[in-house]
N, C-alpha and C positions, 0 to 999 in steps of 0.2 A: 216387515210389512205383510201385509194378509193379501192374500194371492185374490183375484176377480171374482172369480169363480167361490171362495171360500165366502166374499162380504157378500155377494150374492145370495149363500145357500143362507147366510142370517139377516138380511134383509127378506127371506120368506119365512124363515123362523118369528122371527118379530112379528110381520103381519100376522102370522095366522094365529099368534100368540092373544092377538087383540081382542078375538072375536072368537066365539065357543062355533065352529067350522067342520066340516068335514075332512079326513085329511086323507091320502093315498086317491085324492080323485081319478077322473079317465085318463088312463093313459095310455099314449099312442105309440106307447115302447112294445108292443104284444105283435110275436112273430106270428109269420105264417105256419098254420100246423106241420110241414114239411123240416123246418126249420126247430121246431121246437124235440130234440131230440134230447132225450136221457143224460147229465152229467157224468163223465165216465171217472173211473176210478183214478185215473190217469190226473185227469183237471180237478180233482179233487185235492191228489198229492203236488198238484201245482201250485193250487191258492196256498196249502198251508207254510209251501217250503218256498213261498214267495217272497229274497229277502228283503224287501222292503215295509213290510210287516212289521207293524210296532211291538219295540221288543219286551215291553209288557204285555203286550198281549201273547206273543209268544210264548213268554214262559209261563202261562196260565194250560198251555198246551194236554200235556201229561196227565194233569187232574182232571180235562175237560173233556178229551179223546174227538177232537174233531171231526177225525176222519172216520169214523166210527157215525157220529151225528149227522154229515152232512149226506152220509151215503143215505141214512134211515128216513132223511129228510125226502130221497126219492127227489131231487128238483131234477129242471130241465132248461135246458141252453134257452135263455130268451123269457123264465118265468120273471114277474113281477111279487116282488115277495115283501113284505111286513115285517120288518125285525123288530117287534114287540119290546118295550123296555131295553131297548140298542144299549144304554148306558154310555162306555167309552169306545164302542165300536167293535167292540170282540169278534163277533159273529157278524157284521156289517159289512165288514170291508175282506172278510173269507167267501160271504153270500155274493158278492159283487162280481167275486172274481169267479166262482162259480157258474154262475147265469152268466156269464160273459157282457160283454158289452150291448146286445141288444136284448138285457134284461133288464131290470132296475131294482133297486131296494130303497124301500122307505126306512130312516134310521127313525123311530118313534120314541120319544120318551116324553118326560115333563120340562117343561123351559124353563123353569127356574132351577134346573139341576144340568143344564147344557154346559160342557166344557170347552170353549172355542179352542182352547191352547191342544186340546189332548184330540180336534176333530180335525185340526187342522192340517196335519200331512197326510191323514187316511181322504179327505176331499181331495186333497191335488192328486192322487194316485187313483182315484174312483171317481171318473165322471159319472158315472150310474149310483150314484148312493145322491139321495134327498133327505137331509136331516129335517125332521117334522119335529119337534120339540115345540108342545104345546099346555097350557096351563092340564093338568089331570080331566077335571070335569069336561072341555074341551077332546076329548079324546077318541074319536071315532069314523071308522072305516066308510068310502066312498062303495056304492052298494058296486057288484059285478068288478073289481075293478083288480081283485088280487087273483094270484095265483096260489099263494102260499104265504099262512104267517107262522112267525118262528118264534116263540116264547119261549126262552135261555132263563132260566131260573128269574122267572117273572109272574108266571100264572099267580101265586099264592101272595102277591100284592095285589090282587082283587081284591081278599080280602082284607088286606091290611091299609089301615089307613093313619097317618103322621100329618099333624100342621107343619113341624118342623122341618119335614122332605118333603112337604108340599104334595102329599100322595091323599083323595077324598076318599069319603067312605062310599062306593061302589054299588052298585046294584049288575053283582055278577049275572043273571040270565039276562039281561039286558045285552051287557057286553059282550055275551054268546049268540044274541040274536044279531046285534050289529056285526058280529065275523062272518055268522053265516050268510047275511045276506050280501059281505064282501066279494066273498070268496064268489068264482065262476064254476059251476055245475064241476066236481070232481076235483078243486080246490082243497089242498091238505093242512092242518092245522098241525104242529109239531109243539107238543110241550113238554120240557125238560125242568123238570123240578128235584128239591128234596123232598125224600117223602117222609111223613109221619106217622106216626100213631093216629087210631080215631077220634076223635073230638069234634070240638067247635073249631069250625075251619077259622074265624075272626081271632079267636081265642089263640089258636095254635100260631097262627101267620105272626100273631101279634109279640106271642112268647120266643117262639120257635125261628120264624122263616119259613116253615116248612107246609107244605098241603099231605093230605093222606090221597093216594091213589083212587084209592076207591071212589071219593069226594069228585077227582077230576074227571073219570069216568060217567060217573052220573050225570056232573054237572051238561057235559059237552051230548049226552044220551037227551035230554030232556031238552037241547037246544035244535035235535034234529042232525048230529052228525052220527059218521057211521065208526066205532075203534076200525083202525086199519091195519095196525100191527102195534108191537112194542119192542125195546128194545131193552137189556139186562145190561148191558157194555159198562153200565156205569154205580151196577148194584155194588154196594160195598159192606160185609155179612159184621164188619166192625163198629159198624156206627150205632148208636145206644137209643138214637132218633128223640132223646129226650132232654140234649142240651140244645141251645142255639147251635143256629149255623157257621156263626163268627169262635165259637167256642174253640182257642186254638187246637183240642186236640181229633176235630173234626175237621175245620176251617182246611176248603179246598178238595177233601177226600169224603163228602159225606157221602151218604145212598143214595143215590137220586133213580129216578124214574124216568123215561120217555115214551111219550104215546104219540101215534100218531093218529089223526080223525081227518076223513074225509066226509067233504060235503055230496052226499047223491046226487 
């Protein structure tokens, strides 16, 4: 039987599924500046070695160096964060435990790709996570209202668009103006991708999986953010960058990228 709290979090799924809506609106979960202190390295290695962490997710660990991302991420006890393209909670229910309890995380993805079975014992362990899973086109940030979004190998499905995974074809500065006007003055965007070769970013996401660095720098320059740092943790000098991402002799271990952008 599905726990209160779980038929809850998809009876808001549903509704908002209905109607092309706003989603991450005002929320009344934002501490006091006193309160909002630095996530320490400490509560870092807490969320990851927390055993009730689904143990798929777990063993994705190793290839994905969390604690390595979540420190780059810079969050803080009480942020309200975006976990962009959630999927089955990877990064959802680590960002939860991070920001502690009087933080929140919005799970974001598309509703027609929502797994109740695989969301359902990261809800009963995370009162602070709100799965938003909403049609693609539907898909956009309530203005002032984040702290921090987190895009885990998600960015380069802007470009990429499937009727089959129900993902539309995107008008990226768009979706860089609706983050910016998300996020509150000094708001950080984290995105963790594979990276590519230069090309057609459409072409490449479409082929590949992958965005070219340089592509996500621009893109986020032209929207008004500021690079804030980068991080190497998860360069890898062995990937050929010219197979998919699923190709198993990369699948798991490819090069990827992190940047981080703040909003001025």
């Amino acid at each position: 039987m599905l726990s209160r709290r779980l038929v809850q979090s998809l009876a808001l799924v549903s509704a908002i599924a209905l109607t092309p809506t706003v989603v991450g609106a005002r929320s009344p979960h934002r501490v006091a500046h006193d309160d909002h202190a630095p996530v320490s390295a400490g509560e870092i290695a807490a969320a990851i070695g927390d055993p009730a962490r689904q143990p798929d997710n777990r063993a994705l660990d190793a290839g994905r160096l969390p604690d390595a991302m979540l420190a780059f991420a810079k969050l803080r006890r009480g942020d309200v964060v975006a976990d962009w393209g959630a999927g089955g909670g990877y990064y959802s229910e680590l960002l939860a435990d991070a920001v502690g309890p009087r933080g929140l995380v919005y799970a974001i993805g598309v509703a027609a790709n929502y797994d109740a079975a695989k969301w359902q014992p990261i809800l009963t362990r995370h009162a602070n996570i709100r799965p938003l899973y909403v049609p693609g086109e539907a898909q956009a940030l309530a203005p002032a209202s984040l702290d921090v979004i987190f895009a885990h190998l998600e960015y380069h499905d802007l470009y990429w668009s499937s009727a089959k995974y129900h993902y539309p074809v995107r008008d990226v500065d768009a979706v860089l103006r609706n983050w910016f006007a998300a996020l509150r003055p000094g708001g950080r965007v984290i995105v963790i991708d594979h990276a590519a070769l230069p090309g057609d970013p459409r072409e490449t996401a479409g082929k590949f999986h992958r965005i070219d660095p340089a592509r996500v720098r621009a893109d986020f320059a032209r929207a008004g953010f500021v690079l804030d740092g980068e991080s190497s943790a998860l360069h890898r000098e062995d990937d050929p960058h010219t197979v998919p991402v699923f190709d198993p002799g990369v699948r798991g271990h490819t090069d990827r990228f992190a940047f981080r952008f703040v909003k001025p």
